[in-house]
N, C-alpha and C positions, 0 to 999 in steps of 0.2 A: 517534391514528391512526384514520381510517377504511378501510372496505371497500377505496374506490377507492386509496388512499396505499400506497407498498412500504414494507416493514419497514425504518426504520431500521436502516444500517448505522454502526459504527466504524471509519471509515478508521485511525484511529493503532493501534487490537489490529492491522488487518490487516495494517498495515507493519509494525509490530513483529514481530508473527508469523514475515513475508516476512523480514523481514533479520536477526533476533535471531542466528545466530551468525554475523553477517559485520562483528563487532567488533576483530578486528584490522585496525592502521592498513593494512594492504595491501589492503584494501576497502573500507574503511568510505568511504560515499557512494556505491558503486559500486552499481546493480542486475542480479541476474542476467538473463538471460532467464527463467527459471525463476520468478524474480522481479516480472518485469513479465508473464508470462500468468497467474500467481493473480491480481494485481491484476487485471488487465486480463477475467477471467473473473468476480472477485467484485464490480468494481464498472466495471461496462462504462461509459465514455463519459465517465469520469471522467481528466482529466489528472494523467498520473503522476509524471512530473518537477515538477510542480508540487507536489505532494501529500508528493514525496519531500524537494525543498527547505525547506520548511513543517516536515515531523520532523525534518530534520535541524536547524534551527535552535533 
């Protein structure tokens, strides 16, 4: 990494993070809102539904 380069991020800690208790089957795949503005706050510009089908697979 240089000066000008941002810190590597982990998108999968941060989904996991985001959805770890929403493991019962009456949500799981489901994001909350709550859900999509951490993402949407820790990795701005980044697509989420995409990001979120990708873990879940």
């Amino acid at each position: 990494m240089t000066a000008l380069e941002p810190p590597a991020i982990d998108a999968r800690a941060l989904v996991r993070k985001a959805v770890g208790g929403l493991a019962d089957k009456a949500v799981r795949g489901f994001m909350t809102d709550e859900t999509i503005e951490l993402l949407r706050r820790e990795c701005p510009g980044w697509d989420l539904h995409t990001l979120h089908r990708a873990f879940e697979t």
